[in-house]
TORDO-983923 format. One line per 2 residues: number of its first residue (from 1); for each residue x, y, z of N, C-alpha, C, O, CB. Coordinates in nm, 4 decimals. Atoms other than C-alpha are relative to their C-alpha. Glycine has a CB too. Layout:
REM residues N
NUM) X:Y:Z:X:Y:Z:X:Y:Z:X:Y:Z:X:Y:Z | ...
This chain:
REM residues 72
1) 0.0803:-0.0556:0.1063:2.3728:2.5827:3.8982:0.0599:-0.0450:-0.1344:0.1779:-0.0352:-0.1681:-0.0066:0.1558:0.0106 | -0.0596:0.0074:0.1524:2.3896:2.4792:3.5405:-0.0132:0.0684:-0.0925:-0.0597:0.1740:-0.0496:-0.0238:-0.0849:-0.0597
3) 0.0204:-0.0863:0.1526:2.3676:2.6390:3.1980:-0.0068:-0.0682:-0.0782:0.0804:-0.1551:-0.0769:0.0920:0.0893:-0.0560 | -0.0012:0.0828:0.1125:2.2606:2.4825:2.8948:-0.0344:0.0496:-0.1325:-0.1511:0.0819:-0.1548:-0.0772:-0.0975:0.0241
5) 0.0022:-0.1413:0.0683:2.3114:2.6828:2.6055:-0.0835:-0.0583:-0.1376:-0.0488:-0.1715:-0.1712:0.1803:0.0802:-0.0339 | 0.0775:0.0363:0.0708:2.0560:2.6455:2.3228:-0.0232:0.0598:-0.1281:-0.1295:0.0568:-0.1901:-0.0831:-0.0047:0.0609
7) 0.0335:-0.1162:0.0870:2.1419:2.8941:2.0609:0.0984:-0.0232:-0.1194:0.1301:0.0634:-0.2009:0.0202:0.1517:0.0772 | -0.0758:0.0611:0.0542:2.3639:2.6684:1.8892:-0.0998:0.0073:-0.1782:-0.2145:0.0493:-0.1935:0.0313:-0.1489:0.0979
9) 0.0610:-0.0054:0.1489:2.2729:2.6395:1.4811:0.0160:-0.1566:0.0064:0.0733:-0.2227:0.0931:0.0924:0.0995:-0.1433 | -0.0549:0.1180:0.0193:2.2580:2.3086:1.3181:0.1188:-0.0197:-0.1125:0.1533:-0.1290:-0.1575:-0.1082:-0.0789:-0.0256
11) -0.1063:0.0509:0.0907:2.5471:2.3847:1.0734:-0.0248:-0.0310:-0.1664:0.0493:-0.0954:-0.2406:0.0409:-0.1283:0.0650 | 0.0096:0.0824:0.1605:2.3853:2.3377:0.7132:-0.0977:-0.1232:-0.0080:-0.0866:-0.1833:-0.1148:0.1588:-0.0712:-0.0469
13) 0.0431:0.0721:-0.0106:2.1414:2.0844:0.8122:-0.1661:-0.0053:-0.0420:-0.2368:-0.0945:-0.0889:0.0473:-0.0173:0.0972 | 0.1303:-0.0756:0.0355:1.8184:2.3017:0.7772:0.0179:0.0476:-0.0999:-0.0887:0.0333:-0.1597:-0.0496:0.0968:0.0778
15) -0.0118:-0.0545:0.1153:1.9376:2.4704:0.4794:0.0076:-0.0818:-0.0614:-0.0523:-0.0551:-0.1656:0.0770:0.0759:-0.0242 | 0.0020:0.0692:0.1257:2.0057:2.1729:0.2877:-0.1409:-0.0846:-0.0195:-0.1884:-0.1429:-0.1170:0.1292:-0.0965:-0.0051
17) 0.1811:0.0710:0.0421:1.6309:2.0392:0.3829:-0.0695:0.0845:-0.0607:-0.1656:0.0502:-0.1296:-0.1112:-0.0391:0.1269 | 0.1024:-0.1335:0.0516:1.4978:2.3889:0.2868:0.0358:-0.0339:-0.1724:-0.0458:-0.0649:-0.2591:0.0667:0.2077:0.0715
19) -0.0394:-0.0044:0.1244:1.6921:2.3735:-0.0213:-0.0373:-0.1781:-0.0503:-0.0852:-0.2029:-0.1610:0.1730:0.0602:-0.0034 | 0.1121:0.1320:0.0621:1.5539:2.0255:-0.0980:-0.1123:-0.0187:0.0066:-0.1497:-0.1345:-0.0122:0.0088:-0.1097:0.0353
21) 0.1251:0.0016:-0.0561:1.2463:2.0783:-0.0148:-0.0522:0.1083:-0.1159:-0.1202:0.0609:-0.2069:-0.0084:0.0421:0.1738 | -0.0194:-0.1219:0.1449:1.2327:2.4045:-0.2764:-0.0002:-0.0797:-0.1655:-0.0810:-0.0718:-0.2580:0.1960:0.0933:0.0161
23) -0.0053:0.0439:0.1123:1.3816:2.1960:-0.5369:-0.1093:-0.0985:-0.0681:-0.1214:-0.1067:-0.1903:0.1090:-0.0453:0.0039 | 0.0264:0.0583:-0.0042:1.1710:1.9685:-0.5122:-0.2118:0.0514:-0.0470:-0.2936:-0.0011:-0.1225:0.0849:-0.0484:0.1078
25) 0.1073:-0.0609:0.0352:0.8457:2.1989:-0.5035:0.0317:0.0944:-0.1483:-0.0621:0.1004:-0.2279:-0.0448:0.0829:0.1304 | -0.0521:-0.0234:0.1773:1.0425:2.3794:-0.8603:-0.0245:-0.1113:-0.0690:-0.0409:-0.0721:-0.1846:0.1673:0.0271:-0.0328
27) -0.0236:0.0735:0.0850:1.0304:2.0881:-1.0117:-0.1986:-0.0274:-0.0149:-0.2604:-0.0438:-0.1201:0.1279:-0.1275:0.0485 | 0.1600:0.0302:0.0326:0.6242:2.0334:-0.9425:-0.0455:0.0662:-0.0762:-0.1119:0.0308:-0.1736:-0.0923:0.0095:0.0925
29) 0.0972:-0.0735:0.0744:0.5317:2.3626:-1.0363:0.0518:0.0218:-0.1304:-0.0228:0.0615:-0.2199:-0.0368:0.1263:0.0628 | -0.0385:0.0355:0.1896:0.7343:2.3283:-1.3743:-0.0970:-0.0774:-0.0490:-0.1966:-0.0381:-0.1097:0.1496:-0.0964:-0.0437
31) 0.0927:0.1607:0.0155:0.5756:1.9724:-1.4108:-0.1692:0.0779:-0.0229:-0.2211:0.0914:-0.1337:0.0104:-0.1363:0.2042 | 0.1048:-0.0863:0.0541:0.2457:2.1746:-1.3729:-0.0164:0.1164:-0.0729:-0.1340:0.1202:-0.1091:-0.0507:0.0254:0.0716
33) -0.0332:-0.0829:0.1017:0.3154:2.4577:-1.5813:-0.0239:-0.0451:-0.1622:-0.0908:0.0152:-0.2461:0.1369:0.0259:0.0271 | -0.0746:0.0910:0.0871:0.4285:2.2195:-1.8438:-0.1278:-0.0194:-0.0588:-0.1612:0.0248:-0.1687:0.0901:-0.1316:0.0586
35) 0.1037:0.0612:0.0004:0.1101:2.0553:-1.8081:-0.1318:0.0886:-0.0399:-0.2304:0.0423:-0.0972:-0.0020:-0.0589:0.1220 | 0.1360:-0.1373:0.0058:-0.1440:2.3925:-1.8201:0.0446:0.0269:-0.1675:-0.0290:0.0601:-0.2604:0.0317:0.1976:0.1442
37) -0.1150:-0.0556:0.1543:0.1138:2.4568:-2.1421:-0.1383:-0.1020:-0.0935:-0.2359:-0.0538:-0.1511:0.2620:-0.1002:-0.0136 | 0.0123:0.1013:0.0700:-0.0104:2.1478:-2.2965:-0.1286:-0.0002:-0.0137:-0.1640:-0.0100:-0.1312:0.0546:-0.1088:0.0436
39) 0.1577:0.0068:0.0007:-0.3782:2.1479:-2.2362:-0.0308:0.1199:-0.0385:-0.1277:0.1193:-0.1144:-0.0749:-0.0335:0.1318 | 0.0914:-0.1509:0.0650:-0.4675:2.4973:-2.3233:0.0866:0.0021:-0.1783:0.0442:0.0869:-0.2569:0.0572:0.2125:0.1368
41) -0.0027:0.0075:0.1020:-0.2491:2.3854:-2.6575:-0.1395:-0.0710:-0.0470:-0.2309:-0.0143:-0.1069:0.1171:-0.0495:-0.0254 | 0.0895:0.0672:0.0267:-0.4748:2.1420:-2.7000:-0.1287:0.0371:-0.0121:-0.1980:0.0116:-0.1105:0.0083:-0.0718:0.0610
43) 0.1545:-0.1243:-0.0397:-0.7871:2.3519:-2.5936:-0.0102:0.0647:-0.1888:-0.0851:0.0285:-0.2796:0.0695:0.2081:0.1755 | -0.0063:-0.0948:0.1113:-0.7245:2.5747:-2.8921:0.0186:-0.0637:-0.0983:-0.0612:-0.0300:-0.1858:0.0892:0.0968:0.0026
45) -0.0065:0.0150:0.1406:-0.6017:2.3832:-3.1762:-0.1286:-0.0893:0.0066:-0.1714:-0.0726:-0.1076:0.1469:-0.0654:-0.0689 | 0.1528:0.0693:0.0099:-0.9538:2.1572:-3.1302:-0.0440:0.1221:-0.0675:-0.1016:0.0697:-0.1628:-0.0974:-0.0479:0.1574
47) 0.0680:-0.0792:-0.0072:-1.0814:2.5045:-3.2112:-0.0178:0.0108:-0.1751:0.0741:-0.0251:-0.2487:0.0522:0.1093:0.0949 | 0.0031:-0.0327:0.1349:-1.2237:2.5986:-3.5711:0.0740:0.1449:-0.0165:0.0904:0.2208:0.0791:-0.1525:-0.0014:-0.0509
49) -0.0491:-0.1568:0.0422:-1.0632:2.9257:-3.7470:-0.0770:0.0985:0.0883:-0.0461:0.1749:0.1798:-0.0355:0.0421:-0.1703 | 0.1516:-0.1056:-0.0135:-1.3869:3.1024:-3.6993:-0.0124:-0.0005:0.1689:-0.0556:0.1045:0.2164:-0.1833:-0.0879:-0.0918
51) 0.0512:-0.0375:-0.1104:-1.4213:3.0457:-3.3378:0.1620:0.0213:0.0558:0.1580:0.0476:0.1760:-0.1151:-0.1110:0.0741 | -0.0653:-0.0737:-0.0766:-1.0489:3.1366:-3.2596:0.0332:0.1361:-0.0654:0.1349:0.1993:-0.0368:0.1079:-0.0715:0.0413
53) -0.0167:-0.1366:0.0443:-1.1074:3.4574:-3.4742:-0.1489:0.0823:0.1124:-0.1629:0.2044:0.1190:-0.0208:0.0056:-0.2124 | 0.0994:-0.0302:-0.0797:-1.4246:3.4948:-3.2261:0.0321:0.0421:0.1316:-0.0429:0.1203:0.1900:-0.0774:-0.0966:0.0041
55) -0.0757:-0.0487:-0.0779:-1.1698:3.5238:-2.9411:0.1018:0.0675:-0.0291:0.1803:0.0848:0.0641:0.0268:-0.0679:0.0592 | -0.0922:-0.1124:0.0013:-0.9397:3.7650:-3.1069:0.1493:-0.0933:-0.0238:0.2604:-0.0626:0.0195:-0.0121:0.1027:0.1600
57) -0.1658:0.0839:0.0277:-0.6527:3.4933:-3.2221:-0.0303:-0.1127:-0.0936:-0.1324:-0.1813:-0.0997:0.0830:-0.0821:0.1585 | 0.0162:0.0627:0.0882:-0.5627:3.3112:-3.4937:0.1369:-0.1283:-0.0208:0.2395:-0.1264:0.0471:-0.0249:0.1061:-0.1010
59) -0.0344:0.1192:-0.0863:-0.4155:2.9812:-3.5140:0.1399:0.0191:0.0044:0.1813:-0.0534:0.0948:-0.0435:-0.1474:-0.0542 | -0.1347:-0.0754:-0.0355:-0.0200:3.1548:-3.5417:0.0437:0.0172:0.1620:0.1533:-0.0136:0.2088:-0.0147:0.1518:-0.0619
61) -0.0116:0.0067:-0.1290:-0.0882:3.2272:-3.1715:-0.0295:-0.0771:0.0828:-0.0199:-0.0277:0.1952:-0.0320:0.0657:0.0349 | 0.0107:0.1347:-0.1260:-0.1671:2.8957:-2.9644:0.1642:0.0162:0.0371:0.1917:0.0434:0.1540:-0.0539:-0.2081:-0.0765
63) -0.1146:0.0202:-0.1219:0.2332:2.8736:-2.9142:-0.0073:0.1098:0.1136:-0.0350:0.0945:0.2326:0.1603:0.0103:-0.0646 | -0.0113:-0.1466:-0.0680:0.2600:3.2108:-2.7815:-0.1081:0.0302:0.1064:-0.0901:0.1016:0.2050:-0.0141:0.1168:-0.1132
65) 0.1459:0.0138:-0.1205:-0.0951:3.1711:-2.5836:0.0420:-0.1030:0.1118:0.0220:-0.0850:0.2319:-0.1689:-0.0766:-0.0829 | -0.0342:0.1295:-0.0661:0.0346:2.8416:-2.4546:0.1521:0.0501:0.0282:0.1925:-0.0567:-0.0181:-0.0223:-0.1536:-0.1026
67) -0.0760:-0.0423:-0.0408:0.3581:2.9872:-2.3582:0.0263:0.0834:0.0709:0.1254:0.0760:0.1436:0.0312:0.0041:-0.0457 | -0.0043:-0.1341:-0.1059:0.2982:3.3196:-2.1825:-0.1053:-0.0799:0.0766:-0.1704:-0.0057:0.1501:-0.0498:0.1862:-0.0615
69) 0.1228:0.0796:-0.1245:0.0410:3.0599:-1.9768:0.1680:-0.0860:0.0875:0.1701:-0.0913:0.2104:-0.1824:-0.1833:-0.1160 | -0.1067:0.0791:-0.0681:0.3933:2.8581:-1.8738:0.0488:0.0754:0.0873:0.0778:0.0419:0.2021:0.1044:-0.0508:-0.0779
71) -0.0791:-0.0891:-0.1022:0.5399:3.1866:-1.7589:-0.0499:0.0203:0.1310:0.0164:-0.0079:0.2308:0.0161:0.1296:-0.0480 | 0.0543:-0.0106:-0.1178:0.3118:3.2695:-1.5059:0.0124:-0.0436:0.0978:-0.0599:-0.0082:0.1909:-0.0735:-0.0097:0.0010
């Protein structure tokens, strides 16, 4: 009769793919973040006074609009 024992770990081998694999998806959704940042600046300063006083903001707040959009 044999035994063949299977409950062995691989030692750090899976964790360092997980953990590259992570970093690797951090770095996209920054990259897109970044990117939502940038276009909804853009969105808004196209905008006249009058139509970003029509949504309740004035042009002081695009960073701050375009920044609490990064956090998310």
């Amino acid at each position: 009769m044999a035994a063949f024992d299977t409950s062995r770990t691989t030692y750090g081998v899976a964790s360092f793919a997980n953990r590259a694999c992570a970093f690797v998806a951090d770095m996209a959704n920054t990259v897109n973040a970044w990117n939502d940042a940038r276009i909804t600046t853009r969105a808004l300063a196209g905008l006249t006074d009058r139509e970003l006083a029509d949504i309740g903001l004035e042009r002081g707040d695009i960073d701050s609009v375009a920044r609490s959009a990064m956090i998310r």
